[in-house]
N, C-alpha and C positions, 0 to 999 in steps of 0.2 A: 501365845501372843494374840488370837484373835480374842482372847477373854479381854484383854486391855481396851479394847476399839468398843466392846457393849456399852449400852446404858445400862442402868440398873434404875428400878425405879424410884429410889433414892435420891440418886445423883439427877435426874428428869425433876425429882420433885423439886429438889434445892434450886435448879434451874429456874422453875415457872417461879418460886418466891421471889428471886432476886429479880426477876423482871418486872419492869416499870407500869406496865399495860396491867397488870393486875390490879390497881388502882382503880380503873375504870369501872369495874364492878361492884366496888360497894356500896352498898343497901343504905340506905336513910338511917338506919338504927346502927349500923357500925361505928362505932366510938373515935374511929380514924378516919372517916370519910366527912369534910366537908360542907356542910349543910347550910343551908340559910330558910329559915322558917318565915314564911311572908302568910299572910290570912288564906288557910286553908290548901297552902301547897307548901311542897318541901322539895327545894333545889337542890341537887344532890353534883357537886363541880365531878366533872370528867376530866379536860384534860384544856390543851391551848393558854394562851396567854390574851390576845384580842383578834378576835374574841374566845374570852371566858368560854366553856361550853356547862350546861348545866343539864343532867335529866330534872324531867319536873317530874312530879307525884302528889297525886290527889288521892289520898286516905291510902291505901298502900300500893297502887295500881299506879304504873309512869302510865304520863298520858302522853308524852313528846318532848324535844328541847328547846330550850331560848338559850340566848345567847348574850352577854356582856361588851360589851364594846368602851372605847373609851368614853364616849359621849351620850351611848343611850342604850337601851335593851333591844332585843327583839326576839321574833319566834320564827321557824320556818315554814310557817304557811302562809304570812301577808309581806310587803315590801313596806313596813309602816315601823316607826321608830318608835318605843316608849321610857318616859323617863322612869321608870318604876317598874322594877320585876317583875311585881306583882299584877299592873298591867299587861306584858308579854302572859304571863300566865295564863289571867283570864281571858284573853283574845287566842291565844290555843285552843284551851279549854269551850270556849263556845263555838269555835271554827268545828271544833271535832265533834260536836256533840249534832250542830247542822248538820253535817256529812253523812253522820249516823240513819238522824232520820230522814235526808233525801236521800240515801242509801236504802234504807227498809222501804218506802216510800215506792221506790219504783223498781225494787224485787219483785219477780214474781215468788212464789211459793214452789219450793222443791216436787217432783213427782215423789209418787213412791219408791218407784228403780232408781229415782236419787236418793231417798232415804236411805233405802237398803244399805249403799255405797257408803253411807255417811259411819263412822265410829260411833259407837251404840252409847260412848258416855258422851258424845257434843247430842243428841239427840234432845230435842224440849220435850215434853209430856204431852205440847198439842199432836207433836209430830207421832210421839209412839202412840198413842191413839188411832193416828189415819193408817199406821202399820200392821194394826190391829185389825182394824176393818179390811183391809189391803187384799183383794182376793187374787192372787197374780193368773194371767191367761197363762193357760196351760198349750196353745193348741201347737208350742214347739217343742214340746216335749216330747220324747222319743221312747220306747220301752225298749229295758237292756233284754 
């Protein structure tokens, strides 16, 4: 009897197909997903009714969502209404692109003992450079 109560991962898989939320996930290039092609972005519908929800994507990278309403578009980083998708889009799009560089802008630069930390493939080339040069203090080091 306890065999009857298992999943199998068959039965798991049939599961996760028949569920609706799977939807949510397709790619711009899936044949069943949704799209609306506006000057250099590709809305890809998720889910709701109003509003709509759309991932956007620029060249194949989402950048964020807007959103469909009965009367106008928007996006989630300003309180501003556009008649035009493709406006929501662009005003993401440059909102994120400002953020970036007052983001870099007022980083300081990682130490070395933060490089170390960091995964060797997010590493830039300037970086493995100073890691290179990087002569760590020894004076806590201990002999076994």
């Amino acid at each position: 009897m306890a065999y009857c109560n298992m999943i199998s991962p068959f039965s798991l898989q049939e599961t996760q197909l028949d569920d609706p939320t799977d939807k949510i996930l397709l790619p711009p290039t899936d044949p069943s997903a949704e799209v609306i092609e506006i000057s250099g972005y590709k809305l890809v519908y998720v889910n709701g009714a109003c509003p709509r929800n759309y991932r956007v994507y620029k060249a194949d990278s989402m950048i964020g969502v807007v959103f469909q309403h009965i009367t106008h578009w928007s996006n989630g980083v300003d309180f501003l209404r556009y008649a035009e998708p493709v406006d929501a889009a662009v005003e993401l799009d440059e909102f994120l692109n400002v953020a970036k560089i007052s983001r870099t802008a007022t980083e300081q630069p990682l130490t070395e003992e933060e490089l170390l930390d960091k995964e060797f493939d997010a590493l830039t080339s300037d970086e493995w450079e100073r890691l290179k040069r990087h002569v760590p203090e020894t004076r806590d080091l201990v002999a076994a």
